[in-house]
Biotite code that builds the C-alpha atoms (Angstrom):
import biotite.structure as struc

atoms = struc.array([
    struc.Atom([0.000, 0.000, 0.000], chain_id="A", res_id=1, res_name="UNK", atom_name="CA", element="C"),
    struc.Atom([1.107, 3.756, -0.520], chain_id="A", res_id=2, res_name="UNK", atom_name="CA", element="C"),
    struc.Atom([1.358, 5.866, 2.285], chain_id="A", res_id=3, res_name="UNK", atom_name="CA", element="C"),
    struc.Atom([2.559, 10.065, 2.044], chain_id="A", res_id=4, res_name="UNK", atom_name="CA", element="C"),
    struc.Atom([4.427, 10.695, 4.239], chain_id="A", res_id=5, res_name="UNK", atom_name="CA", element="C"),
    struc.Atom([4.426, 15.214, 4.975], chain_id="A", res_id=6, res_name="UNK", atom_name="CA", element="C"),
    struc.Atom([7.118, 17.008, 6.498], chain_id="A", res_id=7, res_name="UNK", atom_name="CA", element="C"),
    struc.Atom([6.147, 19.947, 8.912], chain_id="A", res_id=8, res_name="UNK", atom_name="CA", element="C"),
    struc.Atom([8.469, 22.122, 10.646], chain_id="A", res_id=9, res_name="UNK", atom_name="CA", element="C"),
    struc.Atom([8.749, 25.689, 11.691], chain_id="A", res_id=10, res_name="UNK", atom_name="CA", element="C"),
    struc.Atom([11.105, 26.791, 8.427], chain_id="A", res_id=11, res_name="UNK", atom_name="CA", element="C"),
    struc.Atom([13.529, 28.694, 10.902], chain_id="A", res_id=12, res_name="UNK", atom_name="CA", element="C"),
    struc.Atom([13.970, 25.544, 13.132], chain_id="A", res_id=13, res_name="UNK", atom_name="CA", element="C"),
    struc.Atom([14.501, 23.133, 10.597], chain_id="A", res_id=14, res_name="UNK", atom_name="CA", element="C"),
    struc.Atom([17.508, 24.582, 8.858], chain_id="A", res_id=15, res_name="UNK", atom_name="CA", element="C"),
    struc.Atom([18.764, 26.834, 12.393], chain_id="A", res_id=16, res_name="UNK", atom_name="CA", element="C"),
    struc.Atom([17.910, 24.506, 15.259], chain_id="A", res_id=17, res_name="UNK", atom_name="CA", element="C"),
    struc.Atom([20.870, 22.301, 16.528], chain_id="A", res_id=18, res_name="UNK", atom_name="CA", element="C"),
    struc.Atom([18.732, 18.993, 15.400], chain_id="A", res_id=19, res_name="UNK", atom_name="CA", element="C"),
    struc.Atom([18.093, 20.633, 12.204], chain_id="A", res_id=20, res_name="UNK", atom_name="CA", element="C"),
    struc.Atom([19.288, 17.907, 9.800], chain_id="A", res_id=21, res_name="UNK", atom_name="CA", element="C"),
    struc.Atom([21.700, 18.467, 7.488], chain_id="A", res_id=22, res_name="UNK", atom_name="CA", element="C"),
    struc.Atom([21.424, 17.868, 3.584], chain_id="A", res_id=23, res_name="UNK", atom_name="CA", element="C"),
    struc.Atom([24.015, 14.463, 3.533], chain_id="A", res_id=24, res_name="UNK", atom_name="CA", element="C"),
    struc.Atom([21.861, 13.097, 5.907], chain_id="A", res_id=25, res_name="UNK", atom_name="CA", element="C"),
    struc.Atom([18.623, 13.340, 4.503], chain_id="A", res_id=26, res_name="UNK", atom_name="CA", element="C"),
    struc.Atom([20.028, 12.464, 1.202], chain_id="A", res_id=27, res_name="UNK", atom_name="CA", element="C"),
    struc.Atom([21.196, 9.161, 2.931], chain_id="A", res_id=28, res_name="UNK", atom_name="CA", element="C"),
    struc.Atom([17.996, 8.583, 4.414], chain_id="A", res_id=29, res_name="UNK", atom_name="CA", element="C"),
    struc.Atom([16.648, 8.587, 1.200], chain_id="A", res_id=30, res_name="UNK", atom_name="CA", element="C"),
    struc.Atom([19.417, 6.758, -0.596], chain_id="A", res_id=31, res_name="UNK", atom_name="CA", element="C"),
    struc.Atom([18.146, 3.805, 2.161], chain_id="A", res_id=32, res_name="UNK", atom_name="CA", element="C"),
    struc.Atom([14.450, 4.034, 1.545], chain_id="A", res_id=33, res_name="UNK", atom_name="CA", element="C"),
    struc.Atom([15.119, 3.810, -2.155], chain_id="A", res_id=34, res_name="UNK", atom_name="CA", element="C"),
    struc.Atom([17.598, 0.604, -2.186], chain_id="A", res_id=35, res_name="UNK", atom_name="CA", element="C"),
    struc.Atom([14.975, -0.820, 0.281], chain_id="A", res_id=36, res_name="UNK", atom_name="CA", element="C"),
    struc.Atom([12.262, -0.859, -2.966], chain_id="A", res_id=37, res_name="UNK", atom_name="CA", element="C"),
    struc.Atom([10.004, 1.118, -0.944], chain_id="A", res_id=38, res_name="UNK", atom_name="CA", element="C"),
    struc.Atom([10.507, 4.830, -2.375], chain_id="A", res_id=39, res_name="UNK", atom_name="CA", element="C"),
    struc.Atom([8.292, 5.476, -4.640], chain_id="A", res_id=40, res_name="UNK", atom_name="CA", element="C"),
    struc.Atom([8.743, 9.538, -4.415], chain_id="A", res_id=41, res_name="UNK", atom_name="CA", element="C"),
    struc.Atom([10.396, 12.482, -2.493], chain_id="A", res_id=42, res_name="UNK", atom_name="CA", element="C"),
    struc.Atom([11.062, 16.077, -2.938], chain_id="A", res_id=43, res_name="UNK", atom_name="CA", element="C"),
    struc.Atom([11.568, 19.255, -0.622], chain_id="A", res_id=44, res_name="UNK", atom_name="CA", element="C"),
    struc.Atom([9.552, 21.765, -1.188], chain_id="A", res_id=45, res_name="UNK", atom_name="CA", element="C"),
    struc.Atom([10.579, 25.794, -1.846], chain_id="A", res_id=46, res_name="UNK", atom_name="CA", element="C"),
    struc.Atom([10.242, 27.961, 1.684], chain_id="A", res_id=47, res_name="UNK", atom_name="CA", element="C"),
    struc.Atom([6.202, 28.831, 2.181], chain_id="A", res_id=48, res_name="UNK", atom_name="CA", element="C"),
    struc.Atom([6.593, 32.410, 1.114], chain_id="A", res_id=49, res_name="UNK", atom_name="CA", element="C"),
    struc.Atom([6.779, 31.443, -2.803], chain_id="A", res_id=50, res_name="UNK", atom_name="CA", element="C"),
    struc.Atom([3.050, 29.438, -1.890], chain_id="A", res_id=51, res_name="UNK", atom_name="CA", element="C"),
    struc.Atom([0.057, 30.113, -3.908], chain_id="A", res_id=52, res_name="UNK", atom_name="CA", element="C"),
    struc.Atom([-3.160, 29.103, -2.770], chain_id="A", res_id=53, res_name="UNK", atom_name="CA", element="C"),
    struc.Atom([-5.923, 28.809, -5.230], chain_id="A", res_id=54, res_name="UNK", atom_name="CA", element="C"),
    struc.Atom([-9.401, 28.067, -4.909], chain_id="A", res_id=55, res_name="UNK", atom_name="CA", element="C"),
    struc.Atom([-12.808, 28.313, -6.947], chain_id="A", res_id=56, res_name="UNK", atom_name="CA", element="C"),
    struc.Atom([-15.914, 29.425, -5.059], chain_id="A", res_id=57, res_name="UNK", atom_name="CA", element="C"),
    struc.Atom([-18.952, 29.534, -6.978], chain_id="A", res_id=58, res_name="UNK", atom_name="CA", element="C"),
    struc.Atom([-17.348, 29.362, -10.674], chain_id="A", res_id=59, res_name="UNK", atom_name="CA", element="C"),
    struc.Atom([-15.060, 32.406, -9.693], chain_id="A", res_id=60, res_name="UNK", atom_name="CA", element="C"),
    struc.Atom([-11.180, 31.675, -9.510], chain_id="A", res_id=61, res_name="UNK", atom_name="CA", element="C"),
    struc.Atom([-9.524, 33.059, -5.814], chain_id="A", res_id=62, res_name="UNK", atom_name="CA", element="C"),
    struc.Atom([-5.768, 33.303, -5.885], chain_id="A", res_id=63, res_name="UNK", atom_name="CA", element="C"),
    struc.Atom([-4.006, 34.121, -2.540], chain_id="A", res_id=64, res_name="UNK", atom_name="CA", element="C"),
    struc.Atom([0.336, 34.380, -2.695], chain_id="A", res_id=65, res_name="UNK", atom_name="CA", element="C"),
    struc.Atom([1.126, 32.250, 0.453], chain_id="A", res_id=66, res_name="UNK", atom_name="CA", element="C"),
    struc.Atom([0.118, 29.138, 2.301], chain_id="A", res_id=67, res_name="UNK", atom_name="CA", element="C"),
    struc.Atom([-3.613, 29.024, 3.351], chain_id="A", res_id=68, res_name="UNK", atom_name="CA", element="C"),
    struc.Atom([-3.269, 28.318, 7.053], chain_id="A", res_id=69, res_name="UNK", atom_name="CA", element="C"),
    struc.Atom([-1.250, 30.772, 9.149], chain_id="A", res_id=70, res_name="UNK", atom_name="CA", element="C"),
    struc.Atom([0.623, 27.579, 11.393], chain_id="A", res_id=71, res_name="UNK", atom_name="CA", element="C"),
    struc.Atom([3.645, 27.825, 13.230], chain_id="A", res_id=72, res_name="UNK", atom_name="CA", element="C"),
    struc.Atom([4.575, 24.884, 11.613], chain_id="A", res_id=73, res_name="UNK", atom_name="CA", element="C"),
    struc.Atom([4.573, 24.670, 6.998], chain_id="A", res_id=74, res_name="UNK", atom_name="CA", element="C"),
    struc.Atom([4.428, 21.565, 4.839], chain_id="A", res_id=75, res_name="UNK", atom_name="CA", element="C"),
    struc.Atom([8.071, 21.382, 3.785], chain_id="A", res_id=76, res_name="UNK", atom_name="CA", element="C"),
    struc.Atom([8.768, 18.243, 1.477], chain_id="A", res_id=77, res_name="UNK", atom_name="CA", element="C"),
    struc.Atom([7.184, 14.795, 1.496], chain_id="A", res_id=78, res_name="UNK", atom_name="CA", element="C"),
    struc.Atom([8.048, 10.981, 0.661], chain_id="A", res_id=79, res_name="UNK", atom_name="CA", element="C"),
    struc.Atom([5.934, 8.520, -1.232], chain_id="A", res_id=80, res_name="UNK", atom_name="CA", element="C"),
    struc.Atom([6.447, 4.947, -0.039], chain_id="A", res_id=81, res_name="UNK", atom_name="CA", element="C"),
    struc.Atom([5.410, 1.883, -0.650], chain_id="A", res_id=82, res_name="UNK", atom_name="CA", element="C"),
    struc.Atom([4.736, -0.042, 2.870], chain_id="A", res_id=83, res_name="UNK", atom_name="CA", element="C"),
    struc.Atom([2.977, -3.445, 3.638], chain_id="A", res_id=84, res_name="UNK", atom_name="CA", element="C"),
    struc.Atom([0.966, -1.722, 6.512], chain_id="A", res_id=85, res_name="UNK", atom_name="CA", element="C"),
    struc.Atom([0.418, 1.617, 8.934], chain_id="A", res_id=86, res_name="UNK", atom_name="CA", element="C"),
    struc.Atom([2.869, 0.236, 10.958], chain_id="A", res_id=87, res_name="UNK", atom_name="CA", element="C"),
    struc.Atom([5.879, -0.221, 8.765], chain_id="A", res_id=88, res_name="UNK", atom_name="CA", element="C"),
    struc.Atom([5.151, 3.488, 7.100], chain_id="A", res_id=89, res_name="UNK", atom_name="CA", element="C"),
    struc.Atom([5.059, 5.163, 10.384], chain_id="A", res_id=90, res_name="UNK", atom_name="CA", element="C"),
    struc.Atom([8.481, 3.327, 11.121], chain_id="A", res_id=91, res_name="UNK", atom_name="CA", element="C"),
    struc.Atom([9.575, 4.820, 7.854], chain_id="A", res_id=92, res_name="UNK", atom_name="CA", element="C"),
    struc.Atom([8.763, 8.104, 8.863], chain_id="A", res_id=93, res_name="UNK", atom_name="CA", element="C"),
    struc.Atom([10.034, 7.936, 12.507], chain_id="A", res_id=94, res_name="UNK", atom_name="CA", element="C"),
    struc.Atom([13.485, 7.907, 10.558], chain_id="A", res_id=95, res_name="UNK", atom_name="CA", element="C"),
    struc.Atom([13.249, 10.827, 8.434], chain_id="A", res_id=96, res_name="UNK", atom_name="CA", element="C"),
    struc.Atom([15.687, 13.047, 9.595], chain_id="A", res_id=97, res_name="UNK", atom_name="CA", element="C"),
    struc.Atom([13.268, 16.373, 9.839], chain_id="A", res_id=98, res_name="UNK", atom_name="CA", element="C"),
    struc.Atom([10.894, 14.429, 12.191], chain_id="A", res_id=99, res_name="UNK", atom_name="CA", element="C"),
    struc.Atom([13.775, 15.832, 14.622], chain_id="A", res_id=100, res_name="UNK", atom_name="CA", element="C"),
    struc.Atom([12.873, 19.275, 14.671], chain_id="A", res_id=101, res_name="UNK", atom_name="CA", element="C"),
    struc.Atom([8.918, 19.089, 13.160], chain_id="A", res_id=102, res_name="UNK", atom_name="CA", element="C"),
    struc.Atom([6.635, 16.375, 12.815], chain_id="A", res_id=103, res_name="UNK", atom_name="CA", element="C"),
    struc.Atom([5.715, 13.662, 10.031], chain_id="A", res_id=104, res_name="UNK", atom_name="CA", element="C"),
    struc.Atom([2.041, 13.332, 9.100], chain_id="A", res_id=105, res_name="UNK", atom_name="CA", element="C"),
    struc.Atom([1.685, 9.576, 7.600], chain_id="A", res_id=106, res_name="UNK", atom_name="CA", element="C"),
    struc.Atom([-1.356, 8.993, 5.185], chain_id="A", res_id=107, res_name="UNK", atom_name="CA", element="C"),
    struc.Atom([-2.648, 6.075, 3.080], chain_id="A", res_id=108, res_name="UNK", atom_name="CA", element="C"),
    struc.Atom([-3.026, 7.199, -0.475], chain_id="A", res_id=109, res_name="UNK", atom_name="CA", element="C"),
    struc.Atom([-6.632, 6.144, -1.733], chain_id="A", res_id=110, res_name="UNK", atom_name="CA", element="C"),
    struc.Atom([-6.249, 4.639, -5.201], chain_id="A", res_id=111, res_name="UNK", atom_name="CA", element="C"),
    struc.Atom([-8.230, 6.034, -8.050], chain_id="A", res_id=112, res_name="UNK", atom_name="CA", element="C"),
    struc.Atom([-9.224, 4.339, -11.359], chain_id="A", res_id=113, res_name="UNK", atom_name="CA", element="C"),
    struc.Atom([-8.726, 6.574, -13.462], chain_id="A", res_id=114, res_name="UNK", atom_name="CA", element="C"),
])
């Protein structure tokens, strides 16, 4: 099964806290998920201040620069896995070097047919 796997963290704390991983790291991380089979995706994302958020309320197109929710903590990269169960993903995630200094919000994917 898929599971998404979000980064959060305060922007500041992730790259300036004494946790804060550091790039070799999380490209290791990775470089382990990936030989395991079970990476299916990852990126980082751009800091929160180059976010759009768009939305369309009764056929009329809203476009806001910046996140939607003002949190102390932004969405700042994810990793698509592939994981047998809830249990293995949220090990998974436990290891990803951010989860240090934010948090790690673990979600099945629902499947489409499309």
């Amino acid at each position: 099964m898929k599971y998404l796997c979000l980064v959060y963290s305060n922007e500041h704390a992730l790259h300036n806290s004494p946790d804060s991983p550091r790039d070799e790291e999380c490209f290791a991380y990775a470089e382990s998920v990936a030989t395991s089979g079970r990476m299916l995706a990852a990126e980082a994302l751009e800091s929160v201040q180059t976010a759009t958020t768009v939305r369309m309320r009764g056929g009329k197109l809203s476009i806001i620069d910046g996140p939607f929710a003002e949190t102390k903590e932004q969405l700042a990269g994810f990793y698509l896995v592939e994981a047998r169960d809830l249990n293995e993903a949220i090990q998974l995630a436990g290891h990803i070097p951010a989860a240090r200094v934010g948090c790690v919000e673990v979600r099945p994917v629902r499947e489409l047919q499309v």
